[in-house]
PDB file of N, CA, C and O in Angstrom:
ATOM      1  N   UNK A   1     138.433 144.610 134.372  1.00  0.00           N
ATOM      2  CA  UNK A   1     139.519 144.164 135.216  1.00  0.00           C
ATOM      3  C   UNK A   1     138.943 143.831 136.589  1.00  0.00           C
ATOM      4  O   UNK A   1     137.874 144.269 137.013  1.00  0.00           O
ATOM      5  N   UNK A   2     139.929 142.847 137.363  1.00  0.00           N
ATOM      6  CA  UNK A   2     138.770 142.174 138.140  1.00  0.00           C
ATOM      7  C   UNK A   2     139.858 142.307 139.113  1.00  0.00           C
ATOM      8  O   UNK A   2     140.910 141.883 138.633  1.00  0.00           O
ATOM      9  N   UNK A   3     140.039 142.971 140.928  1.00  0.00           N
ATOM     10  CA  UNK A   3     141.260 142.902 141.361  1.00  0.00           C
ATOM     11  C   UNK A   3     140.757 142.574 142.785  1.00  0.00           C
ATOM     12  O   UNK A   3     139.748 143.241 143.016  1.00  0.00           O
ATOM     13  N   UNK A   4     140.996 142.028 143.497  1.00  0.00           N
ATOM     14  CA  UNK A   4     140.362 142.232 144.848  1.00  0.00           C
ATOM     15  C   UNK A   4     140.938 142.790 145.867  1.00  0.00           C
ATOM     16  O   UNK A   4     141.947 143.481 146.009  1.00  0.00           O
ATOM     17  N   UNK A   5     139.845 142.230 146.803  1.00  0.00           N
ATOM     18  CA  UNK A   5     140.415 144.201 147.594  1.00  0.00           C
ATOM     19  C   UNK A   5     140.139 142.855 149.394  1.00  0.00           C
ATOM     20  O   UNK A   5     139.483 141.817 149.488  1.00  0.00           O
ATOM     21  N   UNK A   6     141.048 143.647 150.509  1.00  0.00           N
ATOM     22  CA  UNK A   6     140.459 143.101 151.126  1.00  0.00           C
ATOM     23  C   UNK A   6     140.269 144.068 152.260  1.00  0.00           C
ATOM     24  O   UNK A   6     141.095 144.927 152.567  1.00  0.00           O
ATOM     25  N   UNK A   7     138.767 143.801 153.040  1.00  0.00           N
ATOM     26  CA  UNK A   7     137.574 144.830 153.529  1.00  0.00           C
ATOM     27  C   UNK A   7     137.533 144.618 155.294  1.00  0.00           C
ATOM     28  O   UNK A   7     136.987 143.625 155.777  1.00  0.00           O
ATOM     29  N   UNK A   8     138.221 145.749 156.213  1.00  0.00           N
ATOM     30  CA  UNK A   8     138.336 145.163 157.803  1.00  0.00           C
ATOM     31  C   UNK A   8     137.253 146.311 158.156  1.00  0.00           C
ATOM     32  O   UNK A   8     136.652 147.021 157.350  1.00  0.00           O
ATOM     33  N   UNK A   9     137.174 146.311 159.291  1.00  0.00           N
ATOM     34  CA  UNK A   9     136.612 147.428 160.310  1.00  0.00           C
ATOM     35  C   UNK A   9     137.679 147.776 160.566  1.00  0.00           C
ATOM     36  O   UNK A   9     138.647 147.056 160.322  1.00  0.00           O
ATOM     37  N   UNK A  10     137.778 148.801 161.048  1.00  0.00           N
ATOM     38  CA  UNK A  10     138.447 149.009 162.271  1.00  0.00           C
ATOM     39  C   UNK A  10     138.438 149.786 163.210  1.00  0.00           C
ATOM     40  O   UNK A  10     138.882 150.896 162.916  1.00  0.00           O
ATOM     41  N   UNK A  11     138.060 149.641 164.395  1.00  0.00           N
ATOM     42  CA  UNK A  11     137.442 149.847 165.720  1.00  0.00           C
ATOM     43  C   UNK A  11     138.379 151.092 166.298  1.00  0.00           C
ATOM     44  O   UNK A  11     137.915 151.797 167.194  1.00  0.00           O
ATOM     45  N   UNK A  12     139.640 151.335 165.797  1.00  0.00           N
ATOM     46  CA  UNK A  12     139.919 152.920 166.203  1.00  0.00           C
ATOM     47  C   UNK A  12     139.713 153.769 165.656  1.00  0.00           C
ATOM     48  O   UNK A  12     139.729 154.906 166.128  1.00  0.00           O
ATOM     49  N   UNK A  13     139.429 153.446 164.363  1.00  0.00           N
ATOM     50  CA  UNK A  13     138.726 155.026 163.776  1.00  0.00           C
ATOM     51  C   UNK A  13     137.581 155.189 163.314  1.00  0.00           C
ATOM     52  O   UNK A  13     137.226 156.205 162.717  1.00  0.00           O
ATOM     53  N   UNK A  14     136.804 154.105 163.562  1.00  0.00           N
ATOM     54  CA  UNK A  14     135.426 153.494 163.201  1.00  0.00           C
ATOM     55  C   UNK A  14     135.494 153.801 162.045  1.00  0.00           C
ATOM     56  O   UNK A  14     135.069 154.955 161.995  1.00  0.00           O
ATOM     57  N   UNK A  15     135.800 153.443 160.966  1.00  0.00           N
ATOM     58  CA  UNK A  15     135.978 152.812 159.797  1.00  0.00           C
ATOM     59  C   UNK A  15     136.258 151.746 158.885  1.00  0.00           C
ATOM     60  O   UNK A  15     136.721 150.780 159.493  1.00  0.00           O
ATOM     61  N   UNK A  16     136.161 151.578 157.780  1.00  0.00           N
ATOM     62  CA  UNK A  16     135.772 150.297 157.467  1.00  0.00           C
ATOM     63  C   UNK A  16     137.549 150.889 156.153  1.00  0.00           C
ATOM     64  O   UNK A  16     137.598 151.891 155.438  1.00  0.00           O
ATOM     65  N   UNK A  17     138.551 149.911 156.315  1.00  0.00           N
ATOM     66  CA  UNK A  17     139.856 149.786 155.301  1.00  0.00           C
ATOM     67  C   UNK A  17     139.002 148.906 154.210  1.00  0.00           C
ATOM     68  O   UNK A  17     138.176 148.014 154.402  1.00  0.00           O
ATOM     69  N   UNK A  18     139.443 149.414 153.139  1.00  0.00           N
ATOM     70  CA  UNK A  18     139.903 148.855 151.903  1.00  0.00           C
ATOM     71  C   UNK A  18     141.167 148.363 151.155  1.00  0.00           C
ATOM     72  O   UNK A  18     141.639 149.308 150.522  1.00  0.00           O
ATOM     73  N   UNK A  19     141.605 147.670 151.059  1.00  0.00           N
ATOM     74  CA  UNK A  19     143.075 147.634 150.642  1.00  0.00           C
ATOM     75  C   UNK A  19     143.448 146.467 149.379  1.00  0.00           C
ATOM     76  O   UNK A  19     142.458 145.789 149.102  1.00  0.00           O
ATOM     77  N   UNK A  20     144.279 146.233 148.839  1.00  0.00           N
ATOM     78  CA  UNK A  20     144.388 146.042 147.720  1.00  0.00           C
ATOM     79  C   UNK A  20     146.125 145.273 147.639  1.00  0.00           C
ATOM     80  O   UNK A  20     146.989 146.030 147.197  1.00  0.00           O
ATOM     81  N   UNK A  21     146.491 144.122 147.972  1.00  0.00           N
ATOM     82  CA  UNK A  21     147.309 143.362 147.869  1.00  0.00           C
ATOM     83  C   UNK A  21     148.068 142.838 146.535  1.00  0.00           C
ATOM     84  O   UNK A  21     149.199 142.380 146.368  1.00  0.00           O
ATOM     85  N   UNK A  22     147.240 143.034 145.859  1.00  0.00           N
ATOM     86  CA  UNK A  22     147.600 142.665 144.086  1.00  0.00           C
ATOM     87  C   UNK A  22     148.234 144.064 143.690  1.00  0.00           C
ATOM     88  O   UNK A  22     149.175 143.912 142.911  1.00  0.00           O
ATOM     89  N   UNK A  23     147.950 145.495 144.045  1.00  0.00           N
ATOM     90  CA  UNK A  23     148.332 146.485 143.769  1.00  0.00           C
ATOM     91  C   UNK A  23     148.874 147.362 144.719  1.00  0.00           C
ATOM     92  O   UNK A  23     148.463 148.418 145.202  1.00  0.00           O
ATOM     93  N   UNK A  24     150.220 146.471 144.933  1.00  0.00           N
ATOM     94  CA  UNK A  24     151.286 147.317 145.861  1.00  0.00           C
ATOM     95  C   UNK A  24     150.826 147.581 147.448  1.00  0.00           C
ATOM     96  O   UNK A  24     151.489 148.195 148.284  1.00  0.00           O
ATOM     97  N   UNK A  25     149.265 146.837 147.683  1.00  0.00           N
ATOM     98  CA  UNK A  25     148.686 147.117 149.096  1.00  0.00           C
ATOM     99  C   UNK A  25     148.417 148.622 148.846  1.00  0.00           C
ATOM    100  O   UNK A  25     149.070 149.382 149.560  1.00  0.00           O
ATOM    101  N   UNK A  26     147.753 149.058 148.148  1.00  0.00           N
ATOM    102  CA  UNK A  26     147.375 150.426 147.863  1.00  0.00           C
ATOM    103  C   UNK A  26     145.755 150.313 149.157  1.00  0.00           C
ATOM    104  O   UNK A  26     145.477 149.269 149.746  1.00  0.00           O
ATOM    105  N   UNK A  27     144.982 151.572 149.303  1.00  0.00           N
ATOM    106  CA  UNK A  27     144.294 151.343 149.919  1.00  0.00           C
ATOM    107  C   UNK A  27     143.189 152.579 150.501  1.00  0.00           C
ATOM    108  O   UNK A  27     143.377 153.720 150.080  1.00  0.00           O
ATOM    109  N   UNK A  28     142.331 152.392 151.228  1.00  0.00           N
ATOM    110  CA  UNK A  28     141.385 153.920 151.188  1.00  0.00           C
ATOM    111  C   UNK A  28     140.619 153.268 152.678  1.00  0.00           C
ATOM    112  O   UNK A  28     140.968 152.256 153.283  1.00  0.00           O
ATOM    113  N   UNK A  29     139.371 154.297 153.052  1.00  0.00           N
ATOM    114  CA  UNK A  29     138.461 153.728 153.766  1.00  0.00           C
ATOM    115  C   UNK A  29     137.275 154.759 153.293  1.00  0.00           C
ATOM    116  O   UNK A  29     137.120 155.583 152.391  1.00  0.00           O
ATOM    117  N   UNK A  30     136.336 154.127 154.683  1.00  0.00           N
ATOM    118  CA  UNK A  30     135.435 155.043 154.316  1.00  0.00           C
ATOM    119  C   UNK A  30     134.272 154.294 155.268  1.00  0.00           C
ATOM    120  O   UNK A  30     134.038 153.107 155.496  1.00  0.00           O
ATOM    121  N   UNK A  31     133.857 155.134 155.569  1.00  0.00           N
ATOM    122  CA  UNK A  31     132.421 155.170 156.766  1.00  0.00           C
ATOM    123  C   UNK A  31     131.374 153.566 156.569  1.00  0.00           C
ATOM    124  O   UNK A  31     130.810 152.957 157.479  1.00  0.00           O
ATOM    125  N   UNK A  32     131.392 153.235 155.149  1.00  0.00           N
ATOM    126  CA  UNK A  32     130.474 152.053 154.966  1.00  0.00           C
ATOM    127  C   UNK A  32     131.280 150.865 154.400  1.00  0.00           C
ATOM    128  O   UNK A  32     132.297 151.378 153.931  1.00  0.00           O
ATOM    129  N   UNK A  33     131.335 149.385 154.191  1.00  0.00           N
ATOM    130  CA  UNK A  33     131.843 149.259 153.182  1.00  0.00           C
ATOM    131  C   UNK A  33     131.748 149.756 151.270  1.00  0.00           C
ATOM    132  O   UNK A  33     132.689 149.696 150.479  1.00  0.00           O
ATOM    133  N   UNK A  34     130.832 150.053 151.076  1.00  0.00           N
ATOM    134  CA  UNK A  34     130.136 150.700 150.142  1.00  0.00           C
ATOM    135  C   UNK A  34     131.010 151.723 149.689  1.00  0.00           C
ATOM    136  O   UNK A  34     131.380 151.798 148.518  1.00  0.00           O
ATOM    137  N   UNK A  35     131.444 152.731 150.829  1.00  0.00           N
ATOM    138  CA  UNK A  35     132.413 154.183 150.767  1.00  0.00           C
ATOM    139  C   UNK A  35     133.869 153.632 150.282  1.00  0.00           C
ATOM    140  O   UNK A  35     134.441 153.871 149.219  1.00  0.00           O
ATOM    141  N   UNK A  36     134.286 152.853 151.333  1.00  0.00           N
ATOM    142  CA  UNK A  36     135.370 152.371 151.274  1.00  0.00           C
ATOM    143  C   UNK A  36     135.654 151.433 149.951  1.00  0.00           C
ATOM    144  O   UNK A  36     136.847 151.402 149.648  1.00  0.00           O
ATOM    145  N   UNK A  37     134.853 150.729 149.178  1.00  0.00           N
ATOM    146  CA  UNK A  37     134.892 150.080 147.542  1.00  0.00           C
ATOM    147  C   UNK A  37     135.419 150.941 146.880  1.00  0.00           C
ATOM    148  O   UNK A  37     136.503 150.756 146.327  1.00  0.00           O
ATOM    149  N   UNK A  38     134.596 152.309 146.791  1.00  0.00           N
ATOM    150  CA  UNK A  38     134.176 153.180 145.700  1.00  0.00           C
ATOM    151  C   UNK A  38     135.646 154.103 146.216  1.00  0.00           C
ATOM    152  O   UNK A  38     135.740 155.183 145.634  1.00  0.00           O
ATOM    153  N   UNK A  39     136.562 153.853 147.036  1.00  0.00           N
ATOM    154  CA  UNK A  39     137.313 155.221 147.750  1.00  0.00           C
ATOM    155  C   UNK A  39     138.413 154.538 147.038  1.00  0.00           C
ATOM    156  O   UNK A  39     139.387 155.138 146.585  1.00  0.00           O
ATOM    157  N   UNK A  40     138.147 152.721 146.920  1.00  0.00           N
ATOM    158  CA  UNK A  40     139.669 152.247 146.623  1.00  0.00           C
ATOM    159  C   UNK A  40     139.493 152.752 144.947  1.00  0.00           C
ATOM    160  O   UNK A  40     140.369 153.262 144.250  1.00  0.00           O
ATOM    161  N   UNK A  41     138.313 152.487 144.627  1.00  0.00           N
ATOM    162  CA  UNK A  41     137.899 152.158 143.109  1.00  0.00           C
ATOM    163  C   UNK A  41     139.176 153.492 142.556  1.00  0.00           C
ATOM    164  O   UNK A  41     140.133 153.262 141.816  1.00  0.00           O
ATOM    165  N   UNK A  42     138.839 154.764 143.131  1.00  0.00           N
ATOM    166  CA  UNK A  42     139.316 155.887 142.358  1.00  0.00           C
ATOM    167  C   UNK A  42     140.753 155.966 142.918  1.00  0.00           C
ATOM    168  O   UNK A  42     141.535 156.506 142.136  1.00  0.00           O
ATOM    169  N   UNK A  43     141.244 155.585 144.004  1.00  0.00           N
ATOM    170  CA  UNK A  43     142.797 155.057 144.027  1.00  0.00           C
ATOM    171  C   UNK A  43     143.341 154.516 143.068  1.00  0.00           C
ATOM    172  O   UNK A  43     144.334 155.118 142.658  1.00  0.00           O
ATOM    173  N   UNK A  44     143.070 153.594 142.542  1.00  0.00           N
ATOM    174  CA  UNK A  44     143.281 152.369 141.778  1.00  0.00           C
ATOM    175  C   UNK A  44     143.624 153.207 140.248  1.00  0.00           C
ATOM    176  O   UNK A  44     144.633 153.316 139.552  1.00  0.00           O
ATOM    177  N   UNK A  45     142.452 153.630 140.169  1.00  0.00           N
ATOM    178  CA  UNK A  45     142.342 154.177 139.113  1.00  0.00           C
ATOM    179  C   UNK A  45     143.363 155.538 138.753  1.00  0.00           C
ATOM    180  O   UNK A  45     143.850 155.605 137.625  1.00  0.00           O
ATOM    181  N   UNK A  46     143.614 156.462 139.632  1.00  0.00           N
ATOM    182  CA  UNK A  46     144.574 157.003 140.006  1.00  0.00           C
ATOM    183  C   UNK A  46     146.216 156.560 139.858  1.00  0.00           C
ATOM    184  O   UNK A  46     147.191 157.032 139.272  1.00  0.00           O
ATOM    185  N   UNK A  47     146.031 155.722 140.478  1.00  0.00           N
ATOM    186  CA  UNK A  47     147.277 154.925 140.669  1.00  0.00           C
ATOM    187  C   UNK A  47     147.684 154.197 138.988  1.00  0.00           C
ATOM    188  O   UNK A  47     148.851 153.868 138.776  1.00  0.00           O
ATOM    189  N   UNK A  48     146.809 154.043 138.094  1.00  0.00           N
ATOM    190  CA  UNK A  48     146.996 153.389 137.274  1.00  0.00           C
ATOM    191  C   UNK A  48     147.137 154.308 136.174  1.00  0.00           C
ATOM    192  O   UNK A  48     147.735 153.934 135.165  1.00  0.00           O
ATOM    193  N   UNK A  49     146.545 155.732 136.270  1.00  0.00           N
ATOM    194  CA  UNK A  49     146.377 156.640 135.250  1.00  0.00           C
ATOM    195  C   UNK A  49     148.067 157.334 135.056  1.00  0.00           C
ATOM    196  O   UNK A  49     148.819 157.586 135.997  1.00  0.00           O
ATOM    197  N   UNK A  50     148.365 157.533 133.642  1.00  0.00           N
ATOM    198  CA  UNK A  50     149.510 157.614 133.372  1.00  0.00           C
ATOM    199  C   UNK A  50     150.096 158.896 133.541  1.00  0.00           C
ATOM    200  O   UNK A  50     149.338 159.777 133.134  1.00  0.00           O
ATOM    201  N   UNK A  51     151.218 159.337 134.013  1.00  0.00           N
ATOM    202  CA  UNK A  51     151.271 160.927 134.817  1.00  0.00           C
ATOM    203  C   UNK A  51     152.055 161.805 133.338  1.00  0.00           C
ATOM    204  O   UNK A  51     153.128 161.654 132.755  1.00  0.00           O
ATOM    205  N   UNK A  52     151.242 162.452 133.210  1.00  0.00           N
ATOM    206  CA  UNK A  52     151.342 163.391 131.774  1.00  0.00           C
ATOM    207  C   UNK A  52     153.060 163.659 131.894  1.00  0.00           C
ATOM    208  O   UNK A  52     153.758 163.908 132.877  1.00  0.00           O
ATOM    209  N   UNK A  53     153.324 163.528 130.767  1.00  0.00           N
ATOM    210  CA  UNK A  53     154.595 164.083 130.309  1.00  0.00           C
ATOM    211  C   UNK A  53     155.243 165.093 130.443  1.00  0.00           C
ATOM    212  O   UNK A  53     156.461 164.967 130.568  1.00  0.00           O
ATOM    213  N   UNK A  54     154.510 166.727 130.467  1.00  0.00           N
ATOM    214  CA  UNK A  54     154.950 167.289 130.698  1.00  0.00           C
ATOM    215  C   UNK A  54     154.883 167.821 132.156  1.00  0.00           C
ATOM    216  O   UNK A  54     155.119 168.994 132.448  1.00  0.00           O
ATOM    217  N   UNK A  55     154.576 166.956 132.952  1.00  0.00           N
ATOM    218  CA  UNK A  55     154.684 167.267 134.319  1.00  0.00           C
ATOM    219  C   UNK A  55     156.450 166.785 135.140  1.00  0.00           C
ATOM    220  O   UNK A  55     157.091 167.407 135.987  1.00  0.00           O
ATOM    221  N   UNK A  56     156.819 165.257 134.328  1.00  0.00           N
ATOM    222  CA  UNK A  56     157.499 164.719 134.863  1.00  0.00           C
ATOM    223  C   UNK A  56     158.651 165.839 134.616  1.00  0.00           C
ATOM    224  O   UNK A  56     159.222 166.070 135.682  1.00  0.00           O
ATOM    225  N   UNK A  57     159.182 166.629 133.506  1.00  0.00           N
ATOM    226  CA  UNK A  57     159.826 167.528 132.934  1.00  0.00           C
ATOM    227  C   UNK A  57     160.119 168.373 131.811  1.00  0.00           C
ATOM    228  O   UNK A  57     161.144 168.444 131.134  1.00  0.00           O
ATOM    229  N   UNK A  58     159.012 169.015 131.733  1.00  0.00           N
ATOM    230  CA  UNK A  58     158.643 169.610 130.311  1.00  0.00           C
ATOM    231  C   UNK A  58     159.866 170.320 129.356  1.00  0.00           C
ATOM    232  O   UNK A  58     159.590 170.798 128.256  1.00  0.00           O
ATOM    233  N   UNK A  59     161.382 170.331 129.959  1.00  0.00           N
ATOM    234  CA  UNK A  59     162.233 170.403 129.503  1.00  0.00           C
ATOM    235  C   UNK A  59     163.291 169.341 128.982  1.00  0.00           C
ATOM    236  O   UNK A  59     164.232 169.639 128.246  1.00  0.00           O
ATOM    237  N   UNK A  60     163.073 168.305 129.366  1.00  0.00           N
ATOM    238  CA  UNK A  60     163.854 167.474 129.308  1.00  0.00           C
ATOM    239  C   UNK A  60     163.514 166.860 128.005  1.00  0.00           C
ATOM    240  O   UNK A  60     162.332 167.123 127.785  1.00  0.00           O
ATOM    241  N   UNK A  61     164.100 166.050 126.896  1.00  0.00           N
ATOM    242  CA  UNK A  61     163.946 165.439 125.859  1.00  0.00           C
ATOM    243  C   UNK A  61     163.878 163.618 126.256  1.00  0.00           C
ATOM    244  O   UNK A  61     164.878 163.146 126.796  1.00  0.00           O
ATOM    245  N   UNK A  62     163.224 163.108 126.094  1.00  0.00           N
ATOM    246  CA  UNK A  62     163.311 161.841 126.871  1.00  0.00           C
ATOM    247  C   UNK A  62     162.477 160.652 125.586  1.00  0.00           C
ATOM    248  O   UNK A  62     161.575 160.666 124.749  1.00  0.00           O
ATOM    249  N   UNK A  63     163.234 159.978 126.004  1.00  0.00           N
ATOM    250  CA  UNK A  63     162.308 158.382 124.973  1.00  0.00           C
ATOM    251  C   UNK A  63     161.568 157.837 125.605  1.00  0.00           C
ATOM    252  O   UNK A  63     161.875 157.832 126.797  1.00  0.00           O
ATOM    253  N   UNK A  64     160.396 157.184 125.282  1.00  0.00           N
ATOM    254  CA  UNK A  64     159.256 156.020 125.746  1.00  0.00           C
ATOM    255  C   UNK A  64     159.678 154.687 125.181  1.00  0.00           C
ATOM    256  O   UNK A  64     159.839 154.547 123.969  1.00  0.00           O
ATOM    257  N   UNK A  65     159.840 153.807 125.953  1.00  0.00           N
ATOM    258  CA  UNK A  65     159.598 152.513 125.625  1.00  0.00           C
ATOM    259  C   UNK A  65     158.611 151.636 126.260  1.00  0.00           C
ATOM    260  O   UNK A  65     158.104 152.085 127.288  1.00  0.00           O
ATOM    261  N   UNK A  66     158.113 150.109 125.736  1.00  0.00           N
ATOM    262  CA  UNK A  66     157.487 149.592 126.567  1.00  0.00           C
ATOM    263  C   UNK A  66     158.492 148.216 126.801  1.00  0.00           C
ATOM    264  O   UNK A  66     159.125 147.651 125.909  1.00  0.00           O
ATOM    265  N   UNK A  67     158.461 147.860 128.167  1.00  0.00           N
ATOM    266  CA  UNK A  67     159.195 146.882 128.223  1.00  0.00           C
ATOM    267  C   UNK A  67     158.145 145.572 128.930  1.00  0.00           C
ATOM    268  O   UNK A  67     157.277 145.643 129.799  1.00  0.00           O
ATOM    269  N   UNK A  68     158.525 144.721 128.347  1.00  0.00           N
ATOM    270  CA  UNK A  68     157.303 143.168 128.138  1.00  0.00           C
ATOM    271  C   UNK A  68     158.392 142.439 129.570  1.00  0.00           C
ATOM    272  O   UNK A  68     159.527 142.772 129.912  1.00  0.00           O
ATOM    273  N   UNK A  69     157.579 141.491 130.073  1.00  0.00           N
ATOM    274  CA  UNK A  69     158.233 140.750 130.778  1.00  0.00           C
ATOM    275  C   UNK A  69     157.386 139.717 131.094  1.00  0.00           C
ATOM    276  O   UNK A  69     157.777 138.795 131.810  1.00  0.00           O
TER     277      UNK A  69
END
């Protein structure tokens, strides 16, 4: 998967943003650009990983669907 990211400085916290426009403007930093890739990489990935079932309500009885659009 191929997503791009787009990469600033920024001069008040001397850090370098990562951010991510295709995915909700999700986003990280990090000291290098290098830090800041690898900071969005596991956001992303995070963000995309599916939140276990029995967290949302391990009591509740509930259906899955997938819906296409």
């Amino acid at each position: 998967m191929i997503i791009r990211a787009v990469l600033e400085w920024d001069d008040e916290v001397k850090a370098f943003s990562a951010t991510c426009p295709e995915l909700n403007y999700i986003s990280s930093c990090g000291d290098t650009k290098e830090e800041a890739v690898a900071n969005l990489k596991e956001a992303i990935q995070l963000l995309l990983e599916p939140i276990p079932e029995h967290i949302i309500n391990p009591d509740q009885k509930f259906d899955t669907v997938e819906v296409v659009i």
